[in-house]
N, C-alpha and C positions, 0 to 999 in steps of 0.2 A: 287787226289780226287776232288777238287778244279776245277778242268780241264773240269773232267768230269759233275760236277754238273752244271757248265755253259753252257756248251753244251748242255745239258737235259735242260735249262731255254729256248735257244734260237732255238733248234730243235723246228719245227712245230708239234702238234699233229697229227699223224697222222692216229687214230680212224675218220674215216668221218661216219656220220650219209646218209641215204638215203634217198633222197629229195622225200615231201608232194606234190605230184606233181598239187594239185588244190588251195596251198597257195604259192606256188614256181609261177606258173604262174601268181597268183594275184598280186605279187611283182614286176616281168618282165612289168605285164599290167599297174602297178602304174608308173615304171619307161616309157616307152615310151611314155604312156601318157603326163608325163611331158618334154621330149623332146621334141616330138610334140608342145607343149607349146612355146618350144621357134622360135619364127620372122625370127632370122638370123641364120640359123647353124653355118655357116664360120666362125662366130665369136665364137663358144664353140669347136673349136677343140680334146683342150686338154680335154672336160670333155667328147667328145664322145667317146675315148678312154678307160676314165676311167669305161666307160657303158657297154664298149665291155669287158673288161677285170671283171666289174663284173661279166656280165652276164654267163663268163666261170666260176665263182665259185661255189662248191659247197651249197648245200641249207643252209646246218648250215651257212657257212662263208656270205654269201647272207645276213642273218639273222642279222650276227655280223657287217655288213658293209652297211644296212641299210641306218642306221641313216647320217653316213657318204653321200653317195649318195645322197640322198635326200634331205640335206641342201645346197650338194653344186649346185644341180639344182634349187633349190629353192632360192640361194644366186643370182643366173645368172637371174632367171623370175623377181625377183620386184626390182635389181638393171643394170641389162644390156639388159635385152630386150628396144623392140624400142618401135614396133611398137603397142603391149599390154603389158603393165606393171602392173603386179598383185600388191595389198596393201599384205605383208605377211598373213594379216586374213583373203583375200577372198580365196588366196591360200589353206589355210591350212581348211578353211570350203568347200571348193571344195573339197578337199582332203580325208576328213572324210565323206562328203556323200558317196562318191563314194569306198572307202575304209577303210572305219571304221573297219570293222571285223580285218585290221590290227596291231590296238592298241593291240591285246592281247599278242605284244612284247613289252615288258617293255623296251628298249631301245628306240623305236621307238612309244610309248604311252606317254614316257615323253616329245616330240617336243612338242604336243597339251596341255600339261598342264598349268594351270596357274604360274607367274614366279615364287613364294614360292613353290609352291607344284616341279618344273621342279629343284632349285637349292638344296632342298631335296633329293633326286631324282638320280640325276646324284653325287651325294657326297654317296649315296647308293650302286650306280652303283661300283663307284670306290673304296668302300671298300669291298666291295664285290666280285671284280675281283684280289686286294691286298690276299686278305683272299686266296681264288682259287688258283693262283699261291705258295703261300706259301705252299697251303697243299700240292702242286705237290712234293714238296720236302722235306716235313717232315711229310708228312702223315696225315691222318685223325687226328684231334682234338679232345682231350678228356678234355682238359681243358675247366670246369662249364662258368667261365666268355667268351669264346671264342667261345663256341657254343651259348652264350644267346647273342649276337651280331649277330652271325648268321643268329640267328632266329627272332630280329627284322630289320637285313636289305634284310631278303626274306620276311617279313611281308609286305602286300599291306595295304597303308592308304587311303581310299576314302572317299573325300572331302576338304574342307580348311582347311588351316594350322593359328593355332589361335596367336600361338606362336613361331615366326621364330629363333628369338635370341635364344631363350631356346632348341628346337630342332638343331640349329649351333651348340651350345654348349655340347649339348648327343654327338652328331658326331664326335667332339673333339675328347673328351672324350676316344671314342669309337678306334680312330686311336692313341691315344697313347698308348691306352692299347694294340692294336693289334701291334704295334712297338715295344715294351716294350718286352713282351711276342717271339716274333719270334727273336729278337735280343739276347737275352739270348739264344736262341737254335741254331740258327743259323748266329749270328757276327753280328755286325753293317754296314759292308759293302755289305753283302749278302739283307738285308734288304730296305738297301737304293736301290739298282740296284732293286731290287721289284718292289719299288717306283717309280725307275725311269722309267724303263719299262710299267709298266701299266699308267703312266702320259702320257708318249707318245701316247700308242694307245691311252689313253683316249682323247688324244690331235686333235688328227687325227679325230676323229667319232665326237668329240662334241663342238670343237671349233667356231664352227657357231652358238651356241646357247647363246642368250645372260646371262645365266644362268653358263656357262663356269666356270667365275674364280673363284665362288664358292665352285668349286674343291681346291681351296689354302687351303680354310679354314680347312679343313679338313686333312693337309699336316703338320706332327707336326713340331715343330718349330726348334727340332735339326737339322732336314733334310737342313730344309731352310737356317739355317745359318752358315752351313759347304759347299756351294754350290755344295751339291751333285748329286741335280738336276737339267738338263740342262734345263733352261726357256727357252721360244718362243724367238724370236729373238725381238729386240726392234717394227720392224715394225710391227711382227704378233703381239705382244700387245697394237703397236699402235692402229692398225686397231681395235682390242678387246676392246680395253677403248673408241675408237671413236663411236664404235655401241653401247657398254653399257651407254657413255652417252647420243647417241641420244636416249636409249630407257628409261635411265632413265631420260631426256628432255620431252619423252612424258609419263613419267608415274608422274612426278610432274605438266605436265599441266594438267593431268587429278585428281589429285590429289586434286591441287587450284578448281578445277572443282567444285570437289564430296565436296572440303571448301566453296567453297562459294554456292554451294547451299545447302549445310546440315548447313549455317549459316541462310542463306535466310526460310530456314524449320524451325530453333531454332525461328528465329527472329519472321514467319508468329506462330509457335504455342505458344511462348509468348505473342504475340500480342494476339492472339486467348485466351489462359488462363487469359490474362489482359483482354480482352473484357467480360469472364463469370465471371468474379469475381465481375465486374463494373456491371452487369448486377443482379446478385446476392445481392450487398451492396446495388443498388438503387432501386432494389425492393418495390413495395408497400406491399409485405406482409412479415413475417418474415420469416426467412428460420433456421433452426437450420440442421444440419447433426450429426449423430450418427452410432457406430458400432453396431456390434450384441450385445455388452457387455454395452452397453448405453451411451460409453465415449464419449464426445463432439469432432467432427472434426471441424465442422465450426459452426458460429455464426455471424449472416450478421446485416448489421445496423438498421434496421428496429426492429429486434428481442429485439437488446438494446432499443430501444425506447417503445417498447411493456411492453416487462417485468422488465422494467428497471436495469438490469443486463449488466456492460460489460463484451467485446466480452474476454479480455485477463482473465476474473472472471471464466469465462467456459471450453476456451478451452480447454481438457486432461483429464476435470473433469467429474464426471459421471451426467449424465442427472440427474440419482434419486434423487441426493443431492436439486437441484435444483427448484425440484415440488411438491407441496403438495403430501400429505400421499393417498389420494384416488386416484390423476393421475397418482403418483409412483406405486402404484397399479396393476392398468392398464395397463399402458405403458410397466412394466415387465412380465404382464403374454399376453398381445396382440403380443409382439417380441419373448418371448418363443412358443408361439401357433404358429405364422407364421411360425417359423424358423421349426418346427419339423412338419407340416402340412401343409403347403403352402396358410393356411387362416388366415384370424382373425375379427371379425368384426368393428375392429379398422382401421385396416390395411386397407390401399388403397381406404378409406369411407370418404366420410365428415360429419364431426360431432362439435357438439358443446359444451363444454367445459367452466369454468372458472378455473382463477390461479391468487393465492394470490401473490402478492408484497411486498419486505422487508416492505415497510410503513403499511402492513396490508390492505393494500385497493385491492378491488377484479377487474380486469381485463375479461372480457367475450371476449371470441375467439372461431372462426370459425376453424377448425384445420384437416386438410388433411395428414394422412402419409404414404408414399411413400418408398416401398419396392424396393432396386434395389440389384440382383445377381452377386457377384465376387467374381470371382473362385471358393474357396471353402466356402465362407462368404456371411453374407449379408451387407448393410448398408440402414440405414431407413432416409429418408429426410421428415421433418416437416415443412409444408406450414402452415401458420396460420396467421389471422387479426384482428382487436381491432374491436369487433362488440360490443361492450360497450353502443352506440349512439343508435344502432339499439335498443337493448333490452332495455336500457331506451326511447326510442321514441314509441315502442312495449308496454311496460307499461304503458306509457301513453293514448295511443291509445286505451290501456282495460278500463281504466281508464275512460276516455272520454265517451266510448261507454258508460259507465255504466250511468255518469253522465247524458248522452243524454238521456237516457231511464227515466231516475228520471225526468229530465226536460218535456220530451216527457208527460209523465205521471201525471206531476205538469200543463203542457200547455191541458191538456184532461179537467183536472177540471178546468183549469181557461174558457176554452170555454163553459164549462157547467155552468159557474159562469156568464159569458158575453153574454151568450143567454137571462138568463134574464133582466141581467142588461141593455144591448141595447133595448129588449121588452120592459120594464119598461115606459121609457121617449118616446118611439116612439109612444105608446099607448095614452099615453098622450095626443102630438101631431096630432096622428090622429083623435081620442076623441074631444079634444076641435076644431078643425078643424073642424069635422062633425057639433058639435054644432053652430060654427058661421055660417056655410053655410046655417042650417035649419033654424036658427034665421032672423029679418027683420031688424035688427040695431035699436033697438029701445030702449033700452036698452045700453048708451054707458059707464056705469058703470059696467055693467056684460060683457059687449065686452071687455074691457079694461082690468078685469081679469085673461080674457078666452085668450087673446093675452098675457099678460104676464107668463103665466101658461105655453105657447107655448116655450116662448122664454126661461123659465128657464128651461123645458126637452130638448131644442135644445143645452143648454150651456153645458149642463151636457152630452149629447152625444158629443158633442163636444172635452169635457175633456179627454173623453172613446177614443175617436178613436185619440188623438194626443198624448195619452198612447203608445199606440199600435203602433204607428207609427214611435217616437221614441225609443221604445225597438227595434223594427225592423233594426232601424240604426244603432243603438249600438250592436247589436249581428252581423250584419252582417259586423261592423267594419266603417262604410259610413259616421260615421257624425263628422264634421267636426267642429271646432270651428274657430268664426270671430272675429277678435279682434281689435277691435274700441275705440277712446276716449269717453267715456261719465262722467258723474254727477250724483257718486254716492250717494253724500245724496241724490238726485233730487231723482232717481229710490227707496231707501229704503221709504222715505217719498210718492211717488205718490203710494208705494204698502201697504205702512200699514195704507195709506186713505180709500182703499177698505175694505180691513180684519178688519179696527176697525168697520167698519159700520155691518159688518157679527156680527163679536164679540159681541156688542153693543144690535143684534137680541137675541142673545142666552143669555141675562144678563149678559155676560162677561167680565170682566176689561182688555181692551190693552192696552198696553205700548211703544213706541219707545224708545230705546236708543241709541244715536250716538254718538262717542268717537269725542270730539270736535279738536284734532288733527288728525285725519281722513281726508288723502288729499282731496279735492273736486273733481279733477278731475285723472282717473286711463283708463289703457288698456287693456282691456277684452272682452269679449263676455258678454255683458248685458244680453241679450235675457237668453243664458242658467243660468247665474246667478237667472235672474227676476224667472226662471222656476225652479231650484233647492229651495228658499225660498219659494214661491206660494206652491208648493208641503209639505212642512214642518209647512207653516203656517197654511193650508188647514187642515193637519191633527191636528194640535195644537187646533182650534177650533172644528172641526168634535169631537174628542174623549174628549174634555173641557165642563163638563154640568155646574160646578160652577168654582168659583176664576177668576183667571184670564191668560193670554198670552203675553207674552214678545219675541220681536226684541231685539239685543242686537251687537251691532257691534262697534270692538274697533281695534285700529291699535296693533298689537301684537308685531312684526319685524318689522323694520325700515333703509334700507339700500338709498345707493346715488341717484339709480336708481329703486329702487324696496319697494314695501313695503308688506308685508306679515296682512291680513287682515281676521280677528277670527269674523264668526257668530256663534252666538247661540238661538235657538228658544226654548221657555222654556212656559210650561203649567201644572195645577194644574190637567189634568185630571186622567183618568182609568188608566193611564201606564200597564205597560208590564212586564207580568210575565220573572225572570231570565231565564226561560226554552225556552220561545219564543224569547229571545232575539237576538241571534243568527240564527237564523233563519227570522229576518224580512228584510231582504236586499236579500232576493230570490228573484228571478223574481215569478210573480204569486201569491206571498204569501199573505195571510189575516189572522192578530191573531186572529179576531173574526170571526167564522164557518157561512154559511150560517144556516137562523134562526130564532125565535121568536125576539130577539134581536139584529137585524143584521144591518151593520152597511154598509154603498153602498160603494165601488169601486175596481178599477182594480186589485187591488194588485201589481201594476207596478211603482206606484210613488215612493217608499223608494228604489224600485232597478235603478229605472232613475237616480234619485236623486243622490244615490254614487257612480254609473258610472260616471256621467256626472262631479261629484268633481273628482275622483280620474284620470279623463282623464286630468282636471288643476292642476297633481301632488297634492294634497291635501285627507283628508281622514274625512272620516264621523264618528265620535264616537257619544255613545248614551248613557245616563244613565237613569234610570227608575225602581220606584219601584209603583206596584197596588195600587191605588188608591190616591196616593199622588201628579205623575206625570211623568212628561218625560222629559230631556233634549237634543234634538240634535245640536250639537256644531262641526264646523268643519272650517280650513283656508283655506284659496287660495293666491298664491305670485302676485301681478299684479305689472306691471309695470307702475311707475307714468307716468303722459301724462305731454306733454310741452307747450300744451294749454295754452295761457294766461288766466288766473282766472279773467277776468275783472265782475264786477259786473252787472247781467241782474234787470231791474228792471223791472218787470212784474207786471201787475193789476190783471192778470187770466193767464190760464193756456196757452190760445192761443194766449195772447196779443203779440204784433210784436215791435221787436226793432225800432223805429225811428228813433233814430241817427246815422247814417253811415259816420260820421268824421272820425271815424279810419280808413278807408280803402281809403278815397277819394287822389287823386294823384299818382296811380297807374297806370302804363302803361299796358295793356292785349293785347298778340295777340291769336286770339282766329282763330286755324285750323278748320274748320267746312264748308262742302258741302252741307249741308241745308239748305236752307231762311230762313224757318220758325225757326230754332232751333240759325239764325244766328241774326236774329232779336232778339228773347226770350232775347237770350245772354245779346246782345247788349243794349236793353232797361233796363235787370236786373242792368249789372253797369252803365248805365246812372243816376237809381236812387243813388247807392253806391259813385258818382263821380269821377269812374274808365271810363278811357280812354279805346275805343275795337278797335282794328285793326284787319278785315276781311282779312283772304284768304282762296280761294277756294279748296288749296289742299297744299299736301306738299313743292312743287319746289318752289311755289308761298312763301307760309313760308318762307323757306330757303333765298329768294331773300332779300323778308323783313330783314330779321334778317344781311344781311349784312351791313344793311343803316340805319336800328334803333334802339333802346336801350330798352328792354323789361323786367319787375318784373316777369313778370308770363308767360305762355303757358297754353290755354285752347284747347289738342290736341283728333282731333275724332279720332276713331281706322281708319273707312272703310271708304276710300275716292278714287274717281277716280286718276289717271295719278302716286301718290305719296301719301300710306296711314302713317296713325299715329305711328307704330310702326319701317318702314324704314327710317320715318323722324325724327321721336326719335334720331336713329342709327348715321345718319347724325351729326345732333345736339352737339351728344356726342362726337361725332369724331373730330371736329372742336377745331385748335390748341388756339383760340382765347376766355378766359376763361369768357369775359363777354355773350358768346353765349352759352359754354360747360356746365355754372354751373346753368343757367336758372332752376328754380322749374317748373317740367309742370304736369298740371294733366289729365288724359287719359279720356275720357267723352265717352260711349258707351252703348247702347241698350243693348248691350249681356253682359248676367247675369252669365255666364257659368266659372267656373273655368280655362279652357285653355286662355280664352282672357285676364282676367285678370295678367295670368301667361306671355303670350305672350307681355302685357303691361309693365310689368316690368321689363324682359327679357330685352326688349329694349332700355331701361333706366329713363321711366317715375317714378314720386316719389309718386302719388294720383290714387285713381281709382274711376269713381262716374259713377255711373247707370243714364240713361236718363228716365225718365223725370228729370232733376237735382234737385235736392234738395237743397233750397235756404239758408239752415241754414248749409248744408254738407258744400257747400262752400266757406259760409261766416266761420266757425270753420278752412278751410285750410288757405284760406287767414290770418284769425287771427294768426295762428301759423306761418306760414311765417315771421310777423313782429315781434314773438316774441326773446327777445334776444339770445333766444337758439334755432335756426330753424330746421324742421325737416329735415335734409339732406338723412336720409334713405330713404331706398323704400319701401313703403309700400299702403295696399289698404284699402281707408275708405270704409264702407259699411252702412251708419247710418240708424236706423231704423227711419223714421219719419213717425208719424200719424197726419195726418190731418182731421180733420173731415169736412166733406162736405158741403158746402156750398150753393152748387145749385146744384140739381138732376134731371136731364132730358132722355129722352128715349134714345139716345143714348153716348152723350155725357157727361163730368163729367169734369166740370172747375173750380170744389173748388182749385187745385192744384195752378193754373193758375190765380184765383183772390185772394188765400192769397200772393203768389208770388209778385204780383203786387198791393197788398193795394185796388184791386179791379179797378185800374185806368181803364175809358171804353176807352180811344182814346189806349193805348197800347195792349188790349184784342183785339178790332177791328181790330189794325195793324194784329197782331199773326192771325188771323180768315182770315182776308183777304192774307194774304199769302198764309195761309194753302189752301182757296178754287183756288187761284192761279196756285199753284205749286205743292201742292199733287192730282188734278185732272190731271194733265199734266203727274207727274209719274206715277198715276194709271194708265193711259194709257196704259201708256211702259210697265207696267210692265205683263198689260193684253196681250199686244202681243208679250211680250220676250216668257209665257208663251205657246201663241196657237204657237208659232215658234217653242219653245223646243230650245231656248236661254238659258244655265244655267244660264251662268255667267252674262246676264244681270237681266235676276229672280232673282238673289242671290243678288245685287248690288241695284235693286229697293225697294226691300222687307226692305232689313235692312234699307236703306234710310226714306221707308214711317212710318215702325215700332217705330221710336222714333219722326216722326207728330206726330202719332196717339195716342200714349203716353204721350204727353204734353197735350193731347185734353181728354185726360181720356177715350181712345175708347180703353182700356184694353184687352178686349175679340177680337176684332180685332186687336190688336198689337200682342199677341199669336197665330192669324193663319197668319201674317205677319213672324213671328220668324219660323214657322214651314218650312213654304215655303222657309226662306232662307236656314234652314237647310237641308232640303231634297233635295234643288238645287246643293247641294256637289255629288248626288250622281246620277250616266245617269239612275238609273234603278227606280228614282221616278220622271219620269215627269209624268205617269200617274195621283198621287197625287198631283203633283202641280194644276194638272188640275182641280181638284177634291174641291181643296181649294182656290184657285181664285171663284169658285162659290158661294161658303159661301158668299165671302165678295160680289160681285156683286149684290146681291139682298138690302146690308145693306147700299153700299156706294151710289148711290143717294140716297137715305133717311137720310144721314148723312151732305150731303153737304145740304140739303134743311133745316134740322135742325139748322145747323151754318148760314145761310141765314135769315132764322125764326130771329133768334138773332139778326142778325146786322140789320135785318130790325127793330124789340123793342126798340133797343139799339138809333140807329138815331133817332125813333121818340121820 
């Protein structure tokens, strides 16, 4: 029986099917094709044979021996051709254009497969042909487990294989159950010969695929190690593991490939999610992210700083917790409304918004939110910014407006209050004006009152308009305070010599009082000081009909450098309702209504007044009750001055110091490109007993100062070849400390804030206006010698009045004979220079002009400007200044022209005036 069965295994079938004869030929045309293919035939002997003897087989056996054929021509084109050598993938994509319709033989469909889906595949094939042969000999399967194998190894999987180990392992699986199963029926030897059998042909068809020995796996293990089945010979396994490792040689290069650039992807899209995160945290706005359900994703740095909340306080947590009750509100019915409606008017809007802070303090924000769709969800991203500034700067600016319009409205009446108040005193003036003219002076007692009448509505418009002129500066921010040594008893005393005489009109008691420890000399601005008391006293008498008025000035604070100094002006008059109180430091303001009882002025002096304090840090308080009085009381810090306190002893108020022993023994060199200013100089310390050494400019300086030993520098700003402020620079720079530490002081016409900036810049200590002021700097020189000299930089500006001396048509030399005691041989020198050398400039300067020479314009101008200033030609030293200024710029030389004319008409009549003189003077 046994005999028989064998023979039935190893007999051929010999049911032949009847050949397709238009896929029968596709197969013939596949194969020739690829012999055609190959270069050299000679060299494929053996395989032409095996072509020939295919081509005699039937179609089915054609079918079954496919696979066969075709790898091993395919073996010979990309390893033994010569002269074209196909890569297997151009082969096998040539192949399938042209013969694709072939694939629909699963034997010959899995060559083109990928290698998992092909070792798959052929482990199918081969249980599948197990399976077959067996039923030949025990008949169709009724056995559950042995048909449901069946049915998935004629199942087709199309696409990747996700899980190759796991599918290796079904396969298993699958072949020991069908060993198992057929050995029970039919022996363990019957089985194995199965085995071996269909190994073989499998052997033969599919040996050339690198997919092969994947057939092992699938070979169960008893077979294996009873060596039932006869392996390939060592060399065909050779050759089998040489191909499988070069293919798994290029399938690990491709491997490291698809590694290092799916590292290089990892590496660029973390960089990428490092770059939006970084982009995110530094944000200037905050950024909060949320799901549909309101829980916190992200919370970027800015957010923490907004709402002072940290980021790790939120994240997971629900937004709601997080926001007041009315934006919780909102925020949950604006993401419900989006989410089921695709609107909201929150959503995707800018809008503005405040949110309270653990501290209770309120936050105002701009706040943008941003709807974005994924998958089935949404997620809302929150832009928002601390516009806190804005709406407080927005409040203000209401604020402001409002005030403006009250001011606007307060400035309506004050002009309707100053229409008359300027008619008032003009009338006057015009009035008494008509009357002198119609008059024949005959009468020089009625003249006398008609001109004083004049002078007191001129004083009083006068008062009006540097109201008005000062508010202007201080609303528009402009005015500046200058801060100079002077002699404050000097100034309280020379002002309440006026106001007692006022006082004194009205039957009124004045008072001084000076706190006798009250430094004598401090650093301030006089001027605004003299103008804040004038203001205070003014009204202390104005609203005073009986009693009396009190100065009252005592040192309050007392530091090393500084001392804090308490006025108070105090009067028995009307005082001030509590209700007005507050309200009289308005600009514009008047307690008393225009009226049967009205009382004249601006309504600007109590708001000057404590602007102009509270700009020296210090503050205006007032007390006052109706009809008993007023007190205004307020301090200022000044800085004590290092002035020597030497004792002046004066007969009057202009009398002139005569002894100048202090200062005599002094060396000066004095920088200056004027004669005439160089002479001035020169004579003033001839009388002082100060030594002047003359140079013309700066180089010349600098040379000097290698070779001589000098107290002082009297340096001009504008000088030919080397001006005052490079030569400064020089000075400073110089490693030799007797030249470096030199005091100089910067001597210039120009009155303007940049020159004197520019002066000091440079490294001068003094700053003095030309015409010089003979007492400005005899005060620096003093301090010089005193034991504590002033080593800062700083700029004197001293006010000095001189009252006039001699008054002539065009010149004015009271300056110029109190300067010099009146001596005629040094007025004559100063005159004879000037007719000299400012006629010689004038020249130049008239033809730098018709040239359209700036720079010599600009250079002659400021030169003649401080002559003419020493000479008291005033009004001509301002279209001197003008000229130079406008020579800065190429599109005013028509104006220069314009103003050279002015002076041509004045300047011979100006030199013939000074002529006039020297001619009186000689005889």
């Amino acid at each position: 029986m046994i005999g028989r069965w064998f023979r039935k295994i190893i007999t051929p079938n010999k049911n032949v099917d009847f050949p397709k004869n238009t896929e029968e030929k596709k197969i013939i045309e596949l194969i020739d094709f690829l012999w055609k293919e190959i270069d050299i035939p000679s060299n494929a002997i053996n395989l032409k044979t095996k072509i020939s003897y295919f081509k005699e087989l039937s179609f089915t056996h054609k079918i079954d021996s496919l696979t066969e054929i075709y790898l091993l021509l395919e073996e010979h084109l990309i390893e033994k051709n010569i002269i074209q050598r196909y890569s297997k993938q151009q082969l096998r994509t040539k192949v399938l254009d042209s013969y694709g319709e072939l694939r629909k033989y699963t034997n010959f469909k899995l060559i083109f497969q990928p290698l998992k889906e092909q070792e798959l595949t052929i482990c199918k094939i081969f249980l599948s042909e197990v399976l077959k042969k067996a039923s030949e000999l025990i008949g169709s399967f009724n056995d559950s487990e042995i048909l449901q194998i069946k049915q998935y190894l004629t199942t087709q999987h199309d696409g990747l294989v996700t899980n190759l180990v796991s599918e290796r392992k079904k396969l298993l699986n699958y072949s020991l159950l069908i060993f198992s199963k057929i050995k029970d029926s039919l022996g363990e030897n019957v089985i194995a010969n199965i085995y071996l059998l269909i190994y073989q042909k499998h052997f033969q068809s599919y040996h050339l695929l690198d997919s092969f020995t994947a057939t092992l796996n699938v070979i169960p293990e008893e077979i294996l190690s009873k060596d039932l089945i006869n392996f390939p010979s060592k060399q065909q396994m050779l050759k089998m593991l040489k191909k499988q490792l070069h293919n798994l040689q290029d399938i690990n290069d491709q491997l490291s490939k698809e590694i290092i650039e799916r590292k290089k992807i990892e590496e660029e899209l973390k960089h990428s999610e490092h770059l939006k995160a970084n982009i995110l945290e530094t944000a200037m706005d905050g950024i909060i992210l949320v799901n549909s359900q309101g829980i916190v994703l992200n919370w970027n740095r800015q957010a923490e700083t907004i709402l002072e909340v940290k980021r790790k306080e939120t994240i997971g947590r629900s937004i709601y917790s997080l926001v007041p009750y009315k934006l919780r509100q909102e925020l949950k019915s604006s993401i419900y409304n989006y989410i089921h409606t695709g609107d909201d008017l929150l959503i995707n809007r800018r809008v503005e918004t405040s949110v309270q802070r653990k501290d209770k303090t309120t936050v105002h924000i701009e706040l943008t939110i941003i709807a974005i769709k994924i998958k089935d969800d949404y997620l809302f991203n929150a832009f928002f910014r601390d516009i806190t500034n804005k709406k407080t700067i927005d409040n203000e600016i209401r604020e402001a407006k409002v005030s403006a319009e009250k001011s606007a409205k307060a400035k309506s009446v004050f002009l309707s209050n100053m229409s008359h108040e300027i008619r008032t005193p003009l009338n006057v003036i015009l009035g008494l004006t008509s009357i002198i003219k119609k008059g024949q002076f005959e009468d020089p007692e009625s003249d006398k009152k008609n001109l004083e009448g004049i002078q007191f509505s001129a004083e009083n418009l006068l008062v009006l308009i540097n109201d008005i002129l000062d508010f202007s500066k201080i609303e528009a921010g402009k005015l500046t305070l200058h801060k100079t040594d002077f002699n404050i008893h000097e100034l309280i005393t020379n002002l309440s010599r006026g106001f007692s005489i006022k006082a004194e009109e009205k039957g009124l008691t004045y008072t001084t009082n000076i706190d006798s420890k009250l430094p004598k000399f401090i650093i301030g601005d006089q001027f605004r000081l003299n103008q804040i008391l004038t203001n205070l006293l003014g009204n202390a008498i104005k609203f005073t009909h009986k009693g009396e008025v009190s100065i009252n000035v005592y040192t309050k604070e007392e530091e090393k450098d500084t001392c804090t100094i308490n006025f108070a002006v105090e009067d028995t008059g009307v005082g001030i309702p509590e209700d007005k109180l507050k309200n009289i430091f308005r600009s514009f303001y008047q307690v008393h209504k225009p009226g049967k009882n009205k009382i004249e002025g601006t309504g600007l002096g109590l708001s000057i007044s404590k602007q102009l304090i509270e700009l020296q840090n210090g503050y205006l308080n007032v007390k006052s009750e109706p009809g008993k009085g007023s007190v205004f009381e307020f301090s200022i810090t000044y800085k004590k001055s290092k002035l020597s306190t030497y004792i002046k002893n004066q007969k009057s108020k202009n009398q002139k110091i005569s002894n100048f022993s202090h200062l005599s023994g002094l060396n000066v060199l004095v920088v200056e490109d004027n004669k005439m200013n160089q002479f001035f100089i020169k004579q003033l310390f001839s009388n002082w007993n100060i030594a002047a050494d003359i140079a013309d400019h700066g180089k010349i300086a600098l040379k000097k100062l290698e070779n001589n030993t000098y107290d002082l520098i009297l340096m001009d700003m504008h000088m030919p070849v080397m001006d005052g402020p490079e030569t400064t620079i020089n000075i400073r720079k110089s490693s030799n400390p007797k030249i470096n530490q030199i005091p100089i002081i910067a001597c210039s016409a120009d009155v303007f804030p940049e020159s004197k900036k520019a002066a000091i810049e440079s490294g001068m200590n003094f700053y003095l206006t030309k015409p010089i002021s003979e007492k400005a700097l005899e005060e620096i020189i003093i301090s010089l010698q005193s034991p504590s000299p002033l080593l800062q930089k700083k700029a004197l500006s001293p006010n000095t009045t001189i009252s006039t001396i001699s008054t002539r048509t065009f010149c004015d030399f009271s300056s110029l004979e109190q300067t010099f005691d009146n001596d005629p041989d040094i007025i004559k020198s100063i005159l004879n220079i000037f007719l000299e050398e400012s006629t010689k400039d004038y020249k130049t300067l008239q033809k730098a002009i018709k040239d359209k020479d700036l720079l010599t314009s600009q250079s002659m101008a400021h030169k003649l400007k401080s002559s003419f200033k020493t000479l008291g030609l005033n009004r001509e030293a301002e279209i001197l200044k003008e000229i130079e200024h406008s020579s800065e710029n190429i599109t005013s030389q028509d104006k220069n022209s314009l103003l050279i004319k002015k002076l041509d008409s004045d300047f011979p009549l100006i030199i013939q005036e000074i002529k006039t003189l020297l001619t009186e003077r000689n005889s």
